[in-house]
PAZALUM-238330 format. One record per residue (C-alpha): residue in one letter; z, x, y. Coordinates in steps of 0.5 Angstrom, whole numbers, padded with zeros to 4 digits, always signed. Layout:
N
aZXY ...
end
This chain:
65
x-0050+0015+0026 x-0044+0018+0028 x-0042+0024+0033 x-0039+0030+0031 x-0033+0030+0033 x-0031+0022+0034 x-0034+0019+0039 x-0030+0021+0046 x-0033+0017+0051 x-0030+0011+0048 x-0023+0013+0051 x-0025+0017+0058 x-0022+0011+0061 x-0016+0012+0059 x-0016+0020+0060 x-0012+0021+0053 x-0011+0026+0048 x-0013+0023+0041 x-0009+0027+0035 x-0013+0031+0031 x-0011+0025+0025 x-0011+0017+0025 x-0004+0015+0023 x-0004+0010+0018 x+0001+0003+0017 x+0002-0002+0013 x+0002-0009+0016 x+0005-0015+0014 x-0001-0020+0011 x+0000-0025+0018 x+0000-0019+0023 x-0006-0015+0018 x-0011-0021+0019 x-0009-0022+0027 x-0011-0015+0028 x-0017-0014+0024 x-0020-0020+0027 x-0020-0016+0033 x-0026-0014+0036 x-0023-0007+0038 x-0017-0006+0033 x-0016+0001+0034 x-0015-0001+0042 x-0012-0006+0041 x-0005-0002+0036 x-0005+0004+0041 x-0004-0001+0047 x+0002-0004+0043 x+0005+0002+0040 x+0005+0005+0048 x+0008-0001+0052 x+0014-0001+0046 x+0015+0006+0047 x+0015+0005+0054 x+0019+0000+0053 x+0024+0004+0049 x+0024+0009+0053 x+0027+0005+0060 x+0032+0003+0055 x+0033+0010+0053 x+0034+0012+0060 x+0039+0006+0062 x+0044+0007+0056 x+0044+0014+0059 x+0046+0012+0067 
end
């Protein structure tokens, strides 16, 4: 059974704030199947978007120098 509130100790090594509420995305039929194949879909997304945004952000920063 799950705890009240999610389950926290899951992320305590990567020291990050979840948002109150999961966003919600659809996929290309071929990048669904990839992910949900995944054993830890979930890490696996939040990992993906966080390396683009930094990724985004370092362009960001160039353009502006």
């Amino acid at each position: 059974m799950a705890k009240e509130g999610g389950n926290p100790q899951k992320f305590v090594k990567h020291r990050m704030e979840l948002a109150a509420s999961p966003l919600a995305i659809r996929l290309p039929v071929e990048v669904d199947k990839y992910v949900r194949s995944l054993p830890d879909k979930s890490e696996w997304v939040r990992n993906a978007i966080m390396a683009q945004m930094e990724r985004d952000l370092k362009a960001q920063q160039q353009d502006a120098s």
